[in-house]
N, C-alpha and C positions, 0 to 999 in steps of 0.2 A: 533240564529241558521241560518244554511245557507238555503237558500229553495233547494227543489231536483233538481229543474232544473238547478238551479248555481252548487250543486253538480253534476249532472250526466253529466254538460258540462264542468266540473274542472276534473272529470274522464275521459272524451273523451280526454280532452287537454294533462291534463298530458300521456295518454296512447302515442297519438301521439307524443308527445315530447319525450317518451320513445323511439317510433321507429327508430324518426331520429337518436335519441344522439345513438343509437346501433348502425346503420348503420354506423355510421361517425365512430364511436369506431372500428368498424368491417374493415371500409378503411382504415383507419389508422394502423389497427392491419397486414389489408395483404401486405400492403406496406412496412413495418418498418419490417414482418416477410420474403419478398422477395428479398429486396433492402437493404441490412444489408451490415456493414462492411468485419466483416468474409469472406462474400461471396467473395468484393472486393474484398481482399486482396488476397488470392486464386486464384484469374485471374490473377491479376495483376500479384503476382509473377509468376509464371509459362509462361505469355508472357515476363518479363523482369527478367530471369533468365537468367545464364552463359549459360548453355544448351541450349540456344535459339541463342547465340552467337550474338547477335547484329540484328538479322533477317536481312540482307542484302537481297536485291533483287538481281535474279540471283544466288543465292546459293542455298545447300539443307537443310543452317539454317531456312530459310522461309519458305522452306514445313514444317517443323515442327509447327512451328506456324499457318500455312494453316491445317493444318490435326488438332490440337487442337481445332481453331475456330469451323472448319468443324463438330468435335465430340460433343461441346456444343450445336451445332444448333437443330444437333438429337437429344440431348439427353431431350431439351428444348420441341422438336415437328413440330418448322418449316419446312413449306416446299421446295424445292431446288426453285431455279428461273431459269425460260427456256429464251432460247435469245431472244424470241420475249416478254420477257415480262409477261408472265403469271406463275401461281405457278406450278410447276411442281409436279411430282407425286413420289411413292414408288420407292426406284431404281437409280430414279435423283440424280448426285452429290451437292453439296452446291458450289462446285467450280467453277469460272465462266471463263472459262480458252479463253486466246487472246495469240497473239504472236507481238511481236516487232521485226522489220525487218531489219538490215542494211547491206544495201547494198553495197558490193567492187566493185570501177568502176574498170573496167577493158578497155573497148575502147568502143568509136562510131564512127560511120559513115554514113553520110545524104549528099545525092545530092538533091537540090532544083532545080527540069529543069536539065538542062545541069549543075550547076553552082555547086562544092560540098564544103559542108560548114566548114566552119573550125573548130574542135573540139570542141575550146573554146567556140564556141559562142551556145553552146547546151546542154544543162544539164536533161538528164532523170530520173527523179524518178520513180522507179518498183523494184517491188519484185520476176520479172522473170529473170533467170540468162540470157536468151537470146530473145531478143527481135527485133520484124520488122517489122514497121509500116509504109505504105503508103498512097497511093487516096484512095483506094478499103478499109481501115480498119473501115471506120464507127465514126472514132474522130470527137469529134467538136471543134470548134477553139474560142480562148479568145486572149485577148489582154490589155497587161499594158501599159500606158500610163503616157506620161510625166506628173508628177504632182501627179501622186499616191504613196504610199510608195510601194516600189518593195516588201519588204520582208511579210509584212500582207497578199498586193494583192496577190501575189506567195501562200501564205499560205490558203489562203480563197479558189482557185483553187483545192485546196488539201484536202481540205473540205469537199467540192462538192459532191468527190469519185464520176468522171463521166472518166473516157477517155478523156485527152485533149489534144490539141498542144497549148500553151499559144505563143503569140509573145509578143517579149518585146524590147519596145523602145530603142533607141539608147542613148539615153541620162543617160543608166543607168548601160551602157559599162564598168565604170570603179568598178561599185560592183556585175558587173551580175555572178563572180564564185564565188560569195557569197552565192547561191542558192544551192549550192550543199550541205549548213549545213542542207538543207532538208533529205539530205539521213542518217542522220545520228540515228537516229529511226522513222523508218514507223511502221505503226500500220499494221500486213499483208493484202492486199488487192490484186485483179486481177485488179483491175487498172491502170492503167500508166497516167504518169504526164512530158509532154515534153516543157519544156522554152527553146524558140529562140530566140537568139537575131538579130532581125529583123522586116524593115516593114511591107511583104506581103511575103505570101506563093504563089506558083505556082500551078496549075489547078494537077499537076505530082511533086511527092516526094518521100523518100525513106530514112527510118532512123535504122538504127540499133544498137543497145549497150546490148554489153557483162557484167555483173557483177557476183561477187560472193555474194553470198545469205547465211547470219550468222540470222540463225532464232532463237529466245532468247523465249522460252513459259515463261508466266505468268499465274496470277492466283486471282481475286479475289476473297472472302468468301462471301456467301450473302443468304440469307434464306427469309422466304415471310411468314406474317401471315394474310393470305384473310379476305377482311374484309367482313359483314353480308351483309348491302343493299347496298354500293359502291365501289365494285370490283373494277372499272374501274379507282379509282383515288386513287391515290398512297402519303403518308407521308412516305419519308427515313428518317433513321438515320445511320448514317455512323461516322466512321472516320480510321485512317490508321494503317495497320500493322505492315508495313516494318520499318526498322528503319537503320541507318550506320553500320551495321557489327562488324567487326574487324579492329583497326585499330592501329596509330602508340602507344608503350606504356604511361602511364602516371603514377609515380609512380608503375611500374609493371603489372598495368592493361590496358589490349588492349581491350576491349568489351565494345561497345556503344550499355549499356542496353536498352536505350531508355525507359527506364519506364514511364515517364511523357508524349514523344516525339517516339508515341501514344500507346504504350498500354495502356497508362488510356484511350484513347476514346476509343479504341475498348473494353478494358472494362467494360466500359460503354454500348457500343452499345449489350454485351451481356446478360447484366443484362436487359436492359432494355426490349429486346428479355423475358428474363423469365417473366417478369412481365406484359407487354401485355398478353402475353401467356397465364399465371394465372389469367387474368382479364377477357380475352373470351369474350369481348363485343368492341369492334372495328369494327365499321362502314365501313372505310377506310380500303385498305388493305395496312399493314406494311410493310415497308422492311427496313431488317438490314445488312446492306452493310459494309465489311472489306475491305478497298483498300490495294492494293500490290502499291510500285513504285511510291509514291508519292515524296519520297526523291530526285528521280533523274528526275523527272521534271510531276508529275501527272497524269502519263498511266493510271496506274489505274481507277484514275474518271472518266478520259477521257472518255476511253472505256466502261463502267460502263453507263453513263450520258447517252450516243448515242443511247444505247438499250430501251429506254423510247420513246414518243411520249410527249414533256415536257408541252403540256397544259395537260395532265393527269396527272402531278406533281402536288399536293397539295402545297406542303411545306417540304422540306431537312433541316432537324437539324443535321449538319458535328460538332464532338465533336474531339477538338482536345487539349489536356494539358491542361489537369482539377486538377490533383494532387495535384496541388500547391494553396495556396491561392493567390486572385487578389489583386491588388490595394487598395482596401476596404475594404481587413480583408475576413474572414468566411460570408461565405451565401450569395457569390453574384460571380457573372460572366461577361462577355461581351460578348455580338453578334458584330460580322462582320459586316457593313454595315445595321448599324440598322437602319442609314436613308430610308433607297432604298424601301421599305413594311413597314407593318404595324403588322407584325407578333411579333415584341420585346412585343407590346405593348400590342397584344390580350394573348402573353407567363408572362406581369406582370401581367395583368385582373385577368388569371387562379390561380395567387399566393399571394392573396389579403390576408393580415393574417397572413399571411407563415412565414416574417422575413425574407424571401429570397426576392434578389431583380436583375435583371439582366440589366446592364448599356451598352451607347450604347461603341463602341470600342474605347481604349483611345489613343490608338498608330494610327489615321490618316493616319501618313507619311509612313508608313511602311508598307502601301496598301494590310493588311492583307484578305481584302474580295476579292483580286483576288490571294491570294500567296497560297491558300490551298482548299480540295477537294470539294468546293461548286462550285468553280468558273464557271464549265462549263458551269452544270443547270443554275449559276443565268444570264448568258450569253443569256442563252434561254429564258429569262424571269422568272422564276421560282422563286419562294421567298424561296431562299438557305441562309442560315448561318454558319457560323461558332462559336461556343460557346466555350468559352476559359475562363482560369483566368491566363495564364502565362503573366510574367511583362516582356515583350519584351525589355524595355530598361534598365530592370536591372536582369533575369533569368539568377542565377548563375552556374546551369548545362544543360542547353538548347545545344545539339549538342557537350554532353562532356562525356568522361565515366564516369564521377560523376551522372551520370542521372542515378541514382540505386531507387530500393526502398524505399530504409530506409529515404529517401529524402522526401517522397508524405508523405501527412497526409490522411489516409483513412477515417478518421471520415468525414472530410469537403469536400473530393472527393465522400462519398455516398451519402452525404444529394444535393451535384450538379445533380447528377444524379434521385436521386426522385425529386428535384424540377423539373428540367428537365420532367419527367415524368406527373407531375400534371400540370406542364403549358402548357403541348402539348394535355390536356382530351381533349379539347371542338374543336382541328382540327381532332384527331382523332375519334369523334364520329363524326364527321361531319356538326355539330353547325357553327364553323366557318371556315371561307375560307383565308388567307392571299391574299392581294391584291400583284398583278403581280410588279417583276421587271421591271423597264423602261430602256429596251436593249437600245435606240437613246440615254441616258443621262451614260451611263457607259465607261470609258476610255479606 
C-alpha cells in the first residue's frame, strides 16, 4: 500500500501535470484555431486575384489592396499608427500615406560674385517648382572631395534632409550630371539639395531653378498592437504589397498575380496581426507594417523605417515568399543575414521540438539582406530580417504571371507562419533582446 503522503503528493503532481498538459493543449488549440489554413488561403487569394490586377504601384489596382489590408486591421482591432510613432486613436486611418516627387528641370541660374556659373556645373534637387537661394538664405555648406564615391557622398547629403550647398571637386567633372538621377524620385520634402561643381563659394551668391513638380501619393498599411509594460519598444513585422501589374501577355495572361512575390507575407503579417490580437499578452508593442513600392526600388520601407527612432526597434521580421517550399523540403526557412545578430538563433531556441527549423540564407551572392524591406532598419542598426523559403536560383514563377495561387502550398505556408509566431514569444514578451546590427561591418 502506498502511504498517504506518497499518495497526497502523487495527487498534487498529477493535478499539476494536469494544468500544464491543459494549458499546452489550450495553446496549441488557439494557435492551430487562429493560424489555420482556410484562413490563408482567403487572404492570399483575394490579394492575388485578377481583380487586384497585379497591384502595380501608382495605379488604383493598389488602393484596392490598400483598403482590403486596411479593412482586416479593423476588423482584427489594431490600432492606426501616427507619424511620430505612436498608436493612434478612433478615426485614425491604417494608411500611412508619403509622396514621391519628381522633379522636371526646367532652367538654372547662379552667379557666384561677379562670375555666373555655367548650368552644367549645378544640379538642384527640390521639390519646389521655383526656387532662390542666396548669402541671406540660412544653407550650410558640405563638400565632396577627391577620393570619396560622388554618388553615396551626394546621397548621404540627402539624407541629412538639412538645406545644403554641397561643392564638388573637380576631379569628378566627367560624372558630375550624373547627379541629376537624384531627381528622379524624391521622397516630398521642403528641403533643397544644391551640388556645385566647384572649389569655393563666394562671401555673395545667387542661385535659381525652375522645375516641374509630378507628385506621385503613396501609401503604406500598418496598424499597432500596444504592448502592456513596453510601449516604448517596438517588434515589426512586415512584408510587401505591391507587386508588377499588368504586363506583356504570356500564353494569354497579362496579370503578375504575385502571389508568392508578396501577398504571402502580407498574408502572413495579417494573420499574424490576429493572433497577437487573440493572444492579448504582448509586452512589446507590435506593429504590422504592408509596404507599397518595394518593386520599384523600396519607398515604401524607406519611408516607413525613418518614422521610428531605430534604437526603439527590438527586432523586424520582413516576410517575403513563404508559399513555396525551401531548399530543405516542409518546415523550414531562411533568414537574411543570419550572421549579422543573434536573433536566428534566440528564433530556433523558441522552436525547440517543433520540427521546424530556420537556416541561415543559402543564396550569399545574391545579397538578399540588403535587396528587400529590412534593409533600411538593419542600416540603422536594428536586428532586421528577412524570412523566406524561395529558391532564388532555381524559383520557377518568381517575377512571372505563373505566380498564381494554385502554385503556394497553404498547408506548409501556415505551419511558416505559426512557427514564425512561436519563435518570436520570448522578443515579444520581452525575455529576450536580439543583439544590434554592426552598421561599420555592412557593405
Amino acid at each position: 500500500m502506498i502511504p498517504k503522503e506518497i499518495q497526497g503528493m502523487r495527487k498534487y503532481f498529477l493535478s499539476g501535470l494536469l494544468t500544464i498538459t491543459t494549458f499546452f493543449l489550450y495553446a496549441q488549440t488557439k494557435i492551430d484555431d487562429i493560424l489555420n489554413a482556410k484562413e490563408v488561403e482567403r487572404i492570399e487569394k483575394t490579394l492575388s486575384s485578377d481583380e487586384m490586377r497585379g497591384r502595380r504601384t501608382f495605379t488604383p489596382d493598389i488602393d484596392k489592396a490598400a483598403d482590403f489590408i486596411s479593412d482586416e486591421f479593423k476588423k482584427i482591432g489594431l490600432q492606426p499608427f501616427l507619424p511620430a510613432g505612436q498608436p493612434g486613436g478612433a478615426g485614425k486611418t491604417f494608411k500611412q500615406e508619403f509622396a514621391m516627387v519628381r522633379p522636371k528641370f526646367i532652367s538654372v541660374a547662379a552667379t557666384f560674385g561677379d562670375n555666373v556659373v555655367d548650368p552644367k556645373n549645378i544640379i538642384v534637387v527640390t521639390c519646389q517648382p521655383d526656387l532662390h537661394i542666396d548669402e541671406t538664405s540660412g544653407y550650410s555648406f558640405g563638400n565632396i572631395i577627391t577620393g570619396e564615391n560622388l554618388f553615396s557622398s551626394a546621397a548621404s547629403f540627402i539624407k541629412a534632409n538639412k538645406n545644403v550647398i554641397v561643392l564638388v571637386d573637380n576631379s569628378f567633372a566627367s560624372n558630375f550630371s550624373r547627379l541629376a538621377n537624384l531627381k528622379r524620385s524624391v521622397f516630398k520634402t521642403d528641403r533643397n539639395f544644391v551640388f556645385v561643381l566647384a572649389d569655393t563659394i563666394p562671401k555673395k551668391f545667387k542661385i535659381d531653378a525652375k522645375h516641374e513638380i509630378n507628385e506621385q501619393p503613396l501609401s503604406n498599411v500598418v496598424g499597432v498592437l500596444p504592448g502592456k509594460s513596453k510601449k516604448d519598444e517596438y517588434v515589426i513585422f512586415s512584408g510587401h504589397y505591391d507587386h508588377l501589374g499588368i504586363g506583356r501577355p504570356v500564353n494569354g495572361d497579362s496579370i503578375y498575380n504575385g502571389a508568392n512575390d508578396d501577398a504571402a507575407g502580407t498574408t502572413a503579417v495579417i494573420m499574424l496581426a490576429k493572433y497577437f490580437k487573440a493572444l492579448g499578452n504582448n509586452e512589446r508593442t507590435i506593429v504590422f507594417a504592408t509596404f507599397t513600392a518595394e518593386e520599384i526600388g523600396g519607398y515604401g520601407s524607406q519611408y516607413f523605417s525613418h518614422q521610428f527612432d531605430p534604437s526603439k526597434v527590438v527586432a523586424m521580421f520582413n516576410i517575403e515568399m513563404i508559399g513555396t517550399e525551401s531548399k530543405w523540403g516542409k518546415n523550414s526557412a531562411y533568414i537574411t543575414g543570419y550572421e549579422k545578430t543573434d536573433m536566428g538563433q534566440i528564433l530556433q531556441k523558441n522552436l525547440e521540438g517543433s520540427g521546424f527549423t530556420f537556416y541561415a540564407d543559402p543564396y550569399p551572392e545574391q545579397q538578399l539582406f540588403y535587396r528587400s524591406d529590412n534593409a533600411t532598419l538593419a542600416r540603422l542598426g536594428v536586428p532586421a530580417h528577412t524570412i523566406s523559403t524561395s529558391k532564388m536560383d532555381t524559383e520557377p514563377n518568381y517575377h512571372k504571371v505563373s505566380d498564381q495561387v494554385e502554385t503556394l502550398d497553404m498547408n506548409n505556408m501556415t505551419m511558416i507562419i505559426k512557427s514564425i509566431a512561436l519563435s518570436s514569444k520570448t522578443i515579444i514578451a520581452g525575455k529576450d533582446t536580439p543583439s544590434r546590427v554592426k552598421i561599420d561591418e555592412l557593405k
